[in-house]
C-alpha positions in Angstrom: -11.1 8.9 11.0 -12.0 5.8 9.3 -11.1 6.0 5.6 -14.3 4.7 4.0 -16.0 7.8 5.1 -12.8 9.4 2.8 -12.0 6.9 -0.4 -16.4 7.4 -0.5 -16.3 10.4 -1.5 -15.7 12.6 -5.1 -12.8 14.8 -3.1 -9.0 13.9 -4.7 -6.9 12.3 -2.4 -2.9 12.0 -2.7 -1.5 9.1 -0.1 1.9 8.1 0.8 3.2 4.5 2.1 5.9 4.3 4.8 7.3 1.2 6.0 9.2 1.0 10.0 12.7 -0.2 10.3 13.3 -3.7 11.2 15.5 -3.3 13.8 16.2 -0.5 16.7 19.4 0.4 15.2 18.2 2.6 12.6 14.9 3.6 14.1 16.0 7.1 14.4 16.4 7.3 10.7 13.4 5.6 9.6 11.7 7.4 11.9 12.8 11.0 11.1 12.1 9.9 7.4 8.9 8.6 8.6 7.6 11.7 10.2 9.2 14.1 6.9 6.5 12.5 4.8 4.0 13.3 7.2 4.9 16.6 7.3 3.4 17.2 3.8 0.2 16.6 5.3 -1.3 13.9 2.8 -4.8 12.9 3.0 -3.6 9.3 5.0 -0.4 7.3 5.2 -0.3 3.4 5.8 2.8 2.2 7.8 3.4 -1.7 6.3 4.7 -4.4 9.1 6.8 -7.2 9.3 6.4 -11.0 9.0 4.8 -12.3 12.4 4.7 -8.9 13.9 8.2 -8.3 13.6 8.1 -4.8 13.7 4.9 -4.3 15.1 5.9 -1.7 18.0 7.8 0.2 15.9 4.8 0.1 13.3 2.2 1.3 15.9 5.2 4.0 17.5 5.3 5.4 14.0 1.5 5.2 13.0 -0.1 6.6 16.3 2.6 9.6 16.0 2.0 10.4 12.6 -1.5 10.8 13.5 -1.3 12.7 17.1 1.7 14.9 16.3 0.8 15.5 12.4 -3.0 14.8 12.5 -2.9 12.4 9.5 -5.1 9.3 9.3 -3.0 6.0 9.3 -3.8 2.8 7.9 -1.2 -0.2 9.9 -0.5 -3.0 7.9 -1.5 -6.7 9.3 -0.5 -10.2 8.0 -1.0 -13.4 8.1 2.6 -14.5 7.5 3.7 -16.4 10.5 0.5 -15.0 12.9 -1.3 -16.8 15.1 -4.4 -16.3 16.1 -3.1 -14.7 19.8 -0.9 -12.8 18.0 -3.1 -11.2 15.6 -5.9 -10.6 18.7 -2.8 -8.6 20.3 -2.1 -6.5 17.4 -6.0 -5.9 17.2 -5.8 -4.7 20.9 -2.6 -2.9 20.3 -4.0 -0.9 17.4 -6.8 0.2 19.3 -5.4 1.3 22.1 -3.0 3.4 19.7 -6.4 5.1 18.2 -5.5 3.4 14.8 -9.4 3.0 13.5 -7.9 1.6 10.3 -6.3 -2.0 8.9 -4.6 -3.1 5.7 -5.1 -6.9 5.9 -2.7 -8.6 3.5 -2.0 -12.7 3.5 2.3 -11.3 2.6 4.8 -13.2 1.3 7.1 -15.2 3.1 10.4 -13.2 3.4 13.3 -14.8 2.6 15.2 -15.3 6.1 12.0 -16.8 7.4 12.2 -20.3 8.6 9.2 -22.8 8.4 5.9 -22.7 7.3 4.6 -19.2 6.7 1.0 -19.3 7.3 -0.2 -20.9 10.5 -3.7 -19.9 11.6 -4.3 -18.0 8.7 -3.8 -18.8 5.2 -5.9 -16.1 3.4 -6.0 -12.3 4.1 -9.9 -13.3 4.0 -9.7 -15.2 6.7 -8.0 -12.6 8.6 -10.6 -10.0 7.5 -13.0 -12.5 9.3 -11.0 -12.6 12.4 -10.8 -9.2 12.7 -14.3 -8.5 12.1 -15.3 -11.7 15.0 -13.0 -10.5 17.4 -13.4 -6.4 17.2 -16.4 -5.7 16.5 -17.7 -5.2 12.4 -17.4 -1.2 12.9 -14.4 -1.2 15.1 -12.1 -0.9 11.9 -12.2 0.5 8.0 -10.4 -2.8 6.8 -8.8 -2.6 3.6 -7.0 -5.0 1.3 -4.4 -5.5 -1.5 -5.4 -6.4 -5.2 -3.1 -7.6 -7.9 -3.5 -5.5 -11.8 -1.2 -8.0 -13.4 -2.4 -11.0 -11.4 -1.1 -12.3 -8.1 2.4 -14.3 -8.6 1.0 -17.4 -6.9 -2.5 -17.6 -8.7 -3.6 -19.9 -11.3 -4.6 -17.2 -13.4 -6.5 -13.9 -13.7 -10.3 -15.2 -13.5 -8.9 -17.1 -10.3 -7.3 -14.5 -8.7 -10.4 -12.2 -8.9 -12.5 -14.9 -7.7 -10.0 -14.5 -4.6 -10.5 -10.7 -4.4 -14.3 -11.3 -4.3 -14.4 -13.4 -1.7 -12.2 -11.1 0.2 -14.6 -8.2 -0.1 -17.8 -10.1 0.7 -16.0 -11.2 3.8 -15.6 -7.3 4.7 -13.2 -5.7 2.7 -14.0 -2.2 2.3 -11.3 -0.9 -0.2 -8.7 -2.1 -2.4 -5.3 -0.7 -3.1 -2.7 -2.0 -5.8 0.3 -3.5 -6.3 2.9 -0.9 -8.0 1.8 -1.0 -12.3 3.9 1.0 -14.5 1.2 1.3 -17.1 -2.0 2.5 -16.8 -3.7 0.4 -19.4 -3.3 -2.3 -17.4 -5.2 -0.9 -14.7 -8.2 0.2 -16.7 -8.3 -3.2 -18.0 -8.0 -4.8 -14.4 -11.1 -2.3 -13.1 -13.4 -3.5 -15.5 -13.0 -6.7 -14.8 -13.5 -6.5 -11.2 -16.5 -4.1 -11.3 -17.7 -7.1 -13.7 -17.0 -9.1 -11.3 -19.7 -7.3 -9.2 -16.7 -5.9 -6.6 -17.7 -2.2 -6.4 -15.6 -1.3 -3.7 -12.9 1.8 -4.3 -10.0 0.5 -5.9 -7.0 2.7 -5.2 -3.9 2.5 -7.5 -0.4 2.1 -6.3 2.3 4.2 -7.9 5.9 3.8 -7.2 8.1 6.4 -8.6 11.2 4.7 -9.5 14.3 6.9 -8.4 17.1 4.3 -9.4 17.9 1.9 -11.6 18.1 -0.3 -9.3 14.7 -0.5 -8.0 13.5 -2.1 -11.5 15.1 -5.5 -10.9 13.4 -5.3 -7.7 10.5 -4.5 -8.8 10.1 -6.7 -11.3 10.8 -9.7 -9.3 8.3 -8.7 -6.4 5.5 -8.3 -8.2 6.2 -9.4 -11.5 5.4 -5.8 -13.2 5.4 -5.3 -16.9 8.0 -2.6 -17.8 6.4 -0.3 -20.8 9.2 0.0 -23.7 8.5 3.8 -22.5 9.8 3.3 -19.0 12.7 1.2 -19.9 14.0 3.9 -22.6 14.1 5.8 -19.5 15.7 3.8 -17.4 18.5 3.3 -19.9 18.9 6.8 -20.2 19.2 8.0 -17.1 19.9 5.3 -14.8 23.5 5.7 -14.8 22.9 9.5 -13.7 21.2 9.6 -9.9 20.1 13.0 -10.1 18.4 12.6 -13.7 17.3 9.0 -12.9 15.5 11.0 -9.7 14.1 13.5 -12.0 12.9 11.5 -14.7 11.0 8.6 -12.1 9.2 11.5 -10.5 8.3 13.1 -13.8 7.3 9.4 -15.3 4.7 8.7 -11.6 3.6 12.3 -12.2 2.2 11.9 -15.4 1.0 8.5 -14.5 -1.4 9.5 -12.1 -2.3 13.1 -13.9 -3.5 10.3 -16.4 -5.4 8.0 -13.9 -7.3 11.6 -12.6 -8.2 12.5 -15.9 -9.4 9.6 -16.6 -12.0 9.5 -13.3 -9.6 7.8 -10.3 -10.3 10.1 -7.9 -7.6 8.3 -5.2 -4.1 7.8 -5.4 -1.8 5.7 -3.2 2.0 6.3 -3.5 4.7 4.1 -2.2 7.5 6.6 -1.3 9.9 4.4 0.5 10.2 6.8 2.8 11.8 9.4 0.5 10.7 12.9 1.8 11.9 14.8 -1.1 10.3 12.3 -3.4 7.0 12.8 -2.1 7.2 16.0 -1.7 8.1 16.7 -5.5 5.2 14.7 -6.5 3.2 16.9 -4.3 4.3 19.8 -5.9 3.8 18.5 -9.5 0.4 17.9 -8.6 -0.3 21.2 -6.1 -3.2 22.3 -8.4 -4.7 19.6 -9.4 -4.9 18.0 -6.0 -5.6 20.5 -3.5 
């Protein structure tokens, strides 16, 4: 199923992210924890990928069996980071011959081990929109894209970096899903700026519960999110306890997006890290409100 015909529509939607292993060593694992999120039947999972296709097999092996042995729609992640234009044409052909109808086309950061220059045929997840569009057909794929609340790390500024995201979605962008925000505010403020901007796409936030203390340095430092005085009192309190720290993350994304439904968002895209029980909780915390 292609997901504009989904993300279209008024219904609720609850979505988890999974990501593949970058080796073979742990596949098994990764795959197991893979296939428990999928076993909660969400409305669609995406499966991210690695720099230059690094883990494209095992992204495809993990999207195309999510979606034949749990009938879930998939989105696989594409990039531009270290792709050229063969490569991307393979993934294209790859994808489709896996039955994957649907693409998250991201430009992605360079990683950290990666050596040389990132972006070679493609600087700009627009351009890759436009690639895939040229060389699969325009209804061969629902493509979607990322989008930035708090302003993408390497733009100018805000006004810049939505001038960006328009270009993107006149080049065929059909839907938009967020970087992780910790408050909502700044995602209201960030919608009405785009939809000023004339981009009326659906806009899907990203919510990462946060299960350890840990995970805030790294969060911080990959996308630059602002940590409400709220979320940081909670951190401080429980973060020393995993259990409570576990707790208190899912309780803290819970009410997050109870707040984004009330308020109209009818979609919501989770990034679960491939924690079953995590997901799963947050399902249950939202069983009757999203059905």
């Amino acid at each position: 199923m292609k997901l504009n015909e989904l993300l279209n529509s008024d219904k609720l939607t609850l979505s988890f992210e999974v990501f593949p292993p970058k080796t073979n060593a742990n596949f098994e694992n990764v795959y197991n924890a893979a296939m428990g999120v999928a076993d909660l039947n969400p409305h669609y999972m995406s499966v991210t990928y690695g720099a230059g296709g690094s883990t494209q097999g095992n992204t495809l092996k993990i999207a195309q069996d999510i979606q034949d042995k749990h009938g879930v729609t998939t989105i696989a992640h594409l990039t531009c980071v270290g792709a050229l234009k063969e490569d991307i044409h393979k993934a294209i052909d790859d994808m489709k011959a896996a039955g994957i109808e649907n693409i998250l086309a991201l430009r992605g950061d360079k990683p950290k081990d990666y050596e040389g220059e990132p972006f070679k045929d493609y600087h700009y997840a627009s351009e890759l929109i436009e690639e895939i569009r040229a060389y699969a057909g325009k209804d061969a794929f629902c493509i979607g894209g990322a989008c930035y609340p708090e302003g993408h790390v390497d733009a100018v500024n805000k006004t810049e970096d939505i001038d960006h995201l328009k270009r993107k979605v006149d080049t065929g962008c059909e839907f938009l899903t967020t970087q992780m925000f910790f408050d909502n505010n700044i995602f209201y403020n960030f919608l009405y700026r785009v939809r000023d901007k004339g981009i009326t796409v659906p806009v899907i936030p990203g919510i990462m519960p946060i299960t350890r203390a840990t995970q805030v340095a790294n969060a911080i430092s990959m996308s630059g999110s602002n940590m409400p005085e709220r979320f940081r009192n909670l951190v401080d309190r429980f973060g020393n306890d995993p259990e409570a720290m576990q707790q208190a993350g899912i309780a803290y994304a819970t009410d997050q997006i109870i707040d984004l439904i009330a308020n109209g968002v009818n979609h919501i895209h989770v990034y679960s890290m491939n924690k079953p029980e995590v997901a799963r909780a947050l399902q249950n915390n939202l069983n009757k409100i999203i059905r």
